[in-house]
C-alpha positions as CSV (number, residue, x, y, z in Angstrom):
1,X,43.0,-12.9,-4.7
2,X,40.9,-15.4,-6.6
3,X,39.2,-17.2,-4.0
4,X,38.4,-16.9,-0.7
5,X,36.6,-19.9,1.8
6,X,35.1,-19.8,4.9
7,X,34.0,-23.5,6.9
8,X,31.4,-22.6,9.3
9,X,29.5,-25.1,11.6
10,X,25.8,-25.9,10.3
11,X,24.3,-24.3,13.6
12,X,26.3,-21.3,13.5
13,X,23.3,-19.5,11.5
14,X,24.6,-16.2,12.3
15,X,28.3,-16.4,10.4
16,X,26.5,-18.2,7.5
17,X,24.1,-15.5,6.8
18,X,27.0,-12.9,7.0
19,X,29.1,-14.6,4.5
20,X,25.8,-15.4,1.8
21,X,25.3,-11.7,2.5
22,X,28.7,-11.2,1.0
23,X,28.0,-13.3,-1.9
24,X,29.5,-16.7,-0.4
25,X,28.0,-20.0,-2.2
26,X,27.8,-23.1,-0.5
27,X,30.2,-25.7,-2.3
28,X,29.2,-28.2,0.0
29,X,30.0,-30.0,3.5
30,X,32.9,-31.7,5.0
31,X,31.7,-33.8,7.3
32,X,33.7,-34.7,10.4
33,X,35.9,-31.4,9.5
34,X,37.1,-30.4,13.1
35,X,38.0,-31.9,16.3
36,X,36.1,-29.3,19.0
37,X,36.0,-29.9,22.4
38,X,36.5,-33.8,21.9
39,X,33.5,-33.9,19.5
40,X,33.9,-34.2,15.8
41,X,31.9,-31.3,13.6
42,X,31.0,-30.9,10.5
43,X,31.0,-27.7,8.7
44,X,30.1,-26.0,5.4
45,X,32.3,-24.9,2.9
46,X,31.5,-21.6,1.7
47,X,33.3,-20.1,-1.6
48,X,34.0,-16.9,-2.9
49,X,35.5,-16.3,-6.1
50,X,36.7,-13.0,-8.1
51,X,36.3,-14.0,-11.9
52,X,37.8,-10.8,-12.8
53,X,41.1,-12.2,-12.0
């Protein structure tokens, strides 16, 4: 697998510092991402990639 993403909700401060602890970067934020519970979120997109593939 080369790359692996993970879009987590700004305020969920718990799931970001688990993937940064796995060595996730930040690549940025889609904004307006997800329709939840009638409300439009934004979340960040978190990257991992393996360069020894």
């Amino acid at each position: 697998m080369h790359r692996i993403e993970a879009n987590i909700m700004p305020k969920n401060k718990p799931s970001l510092k688990v993937v940064e602890k796995l060595g996730f970067y930040n690549e940025g934020i889609a904004y307006k991402y997800l329709k939840i519970n009638g409300k439009w979120e934004d979340h960040i997109h978190m990257v991992l990639l393996n360069d020894k593939v």
